[in-house]
C-alpha positions as CSV (number, residue, x, y, z in Angstrom):
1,X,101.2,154.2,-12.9
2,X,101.0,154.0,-9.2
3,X,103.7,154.1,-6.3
4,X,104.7,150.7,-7.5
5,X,106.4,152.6,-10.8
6,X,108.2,155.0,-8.6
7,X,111.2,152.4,-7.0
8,X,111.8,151.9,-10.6
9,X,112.3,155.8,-11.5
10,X,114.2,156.4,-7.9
11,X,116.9,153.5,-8.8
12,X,117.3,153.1,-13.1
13,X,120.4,154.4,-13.9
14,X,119.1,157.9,-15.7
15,X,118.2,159.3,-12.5
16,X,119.8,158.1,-9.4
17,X,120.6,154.1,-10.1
18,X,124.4,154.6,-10.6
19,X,125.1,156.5,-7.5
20,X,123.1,154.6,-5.4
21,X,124.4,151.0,-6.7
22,X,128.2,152.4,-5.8
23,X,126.8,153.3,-2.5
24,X,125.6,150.0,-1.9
25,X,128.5,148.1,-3.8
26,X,125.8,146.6,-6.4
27,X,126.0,146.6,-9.9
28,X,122.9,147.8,-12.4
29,X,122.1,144.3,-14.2
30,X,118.6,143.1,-16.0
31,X,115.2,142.7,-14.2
32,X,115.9,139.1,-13.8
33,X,118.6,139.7,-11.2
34,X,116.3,141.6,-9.0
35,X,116.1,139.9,-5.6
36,X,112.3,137.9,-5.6
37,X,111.7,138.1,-1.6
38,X,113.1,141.5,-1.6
39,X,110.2,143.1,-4.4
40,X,107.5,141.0,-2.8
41,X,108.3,142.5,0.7
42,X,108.5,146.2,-0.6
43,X,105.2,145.6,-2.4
44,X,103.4,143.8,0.8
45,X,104.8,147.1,2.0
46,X,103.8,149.6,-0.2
47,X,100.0,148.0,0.3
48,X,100.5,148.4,4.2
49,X,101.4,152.1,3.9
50,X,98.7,153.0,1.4
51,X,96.1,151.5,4.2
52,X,97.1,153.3,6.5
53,X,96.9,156.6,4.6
54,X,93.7,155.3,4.1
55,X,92.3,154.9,7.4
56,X,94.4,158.3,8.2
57,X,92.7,160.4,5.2
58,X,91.0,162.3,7.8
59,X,94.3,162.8,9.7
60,X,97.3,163.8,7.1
61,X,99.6,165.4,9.8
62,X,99.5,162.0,11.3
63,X,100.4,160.6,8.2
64,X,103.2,162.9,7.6
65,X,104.2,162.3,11.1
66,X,104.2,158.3,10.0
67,X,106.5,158.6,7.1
68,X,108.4,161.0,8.7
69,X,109.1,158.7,11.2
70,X,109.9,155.8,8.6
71,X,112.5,158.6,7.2
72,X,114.5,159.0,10.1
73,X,114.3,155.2,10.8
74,X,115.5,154.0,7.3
75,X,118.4,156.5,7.3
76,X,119.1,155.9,10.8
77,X,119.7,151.9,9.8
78,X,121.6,153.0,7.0
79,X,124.4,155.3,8.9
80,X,124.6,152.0,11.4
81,X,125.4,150.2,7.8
82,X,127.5,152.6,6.9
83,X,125.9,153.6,3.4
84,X,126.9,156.3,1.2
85,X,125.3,159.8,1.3
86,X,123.8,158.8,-2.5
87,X,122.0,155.9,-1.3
88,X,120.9,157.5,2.3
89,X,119.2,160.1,0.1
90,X,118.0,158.3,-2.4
91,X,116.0,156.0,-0.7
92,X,114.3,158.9,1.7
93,X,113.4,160.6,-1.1
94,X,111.6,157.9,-2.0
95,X,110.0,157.5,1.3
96,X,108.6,161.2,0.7
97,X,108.0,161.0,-3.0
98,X,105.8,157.5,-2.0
99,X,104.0,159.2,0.8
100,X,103.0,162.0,-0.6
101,X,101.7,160.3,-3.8
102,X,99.7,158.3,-1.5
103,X,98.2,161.0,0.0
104,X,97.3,162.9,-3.6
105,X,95.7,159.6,-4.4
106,X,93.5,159.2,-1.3
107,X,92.5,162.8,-1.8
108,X,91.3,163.0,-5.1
109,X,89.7,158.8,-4.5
């Protein structure tokens, strides 16, 4: 599968998923208690990034300058919230892991 399987690899508890719950005070439940507005966002997200790598196939540094950018942003937002290291990493990994499959993807398409 796509980027879409990758939130679901970053946060299940046999990776990272107990570490960054703590972090964030959450507990692991079923699918059913994921947060609706929350996974329609990060998908209506997900769709905006992988245009733009898209229209910026021609350009990668500028797309690594992009997520780059969203990297330091999101972890940024999270020191304000005061978020544990776990979680901080966690999620810009995914930011990286997310960009760069979007760029393999629009190479090889």
């Amino acid at each position: 599968m796509g980027p879409p399987a990758i939130p679901g690899r970053f946060n299940s508890p046999w990776l990272f998923g107990k570490g960054w719950a703590k972090d964030l005070g959450l507990e692991l439940g079923s699918a059913s208690n994921m947060p609706v507005m929350a996974m329609l966002l990060h998908g209506a997200g997900l769709l905006l990034l992988s245009v733009l790598a898209d229209r910026l196939q021609a350009l990668p540094l500028v797309f690594a300058l992009a997520i780059l950018a969203m990297v330091v942003f999101n972890y940024s937002n999270h020191l304000f919230t005061k978020r544990g290291q776990t979680a901080n990493a966690t999620d810009a990994g995914y930011l990286v892991a997310v960009g760069l499959v979007l760029s393999l993807v629009n190479a090889f398409l």
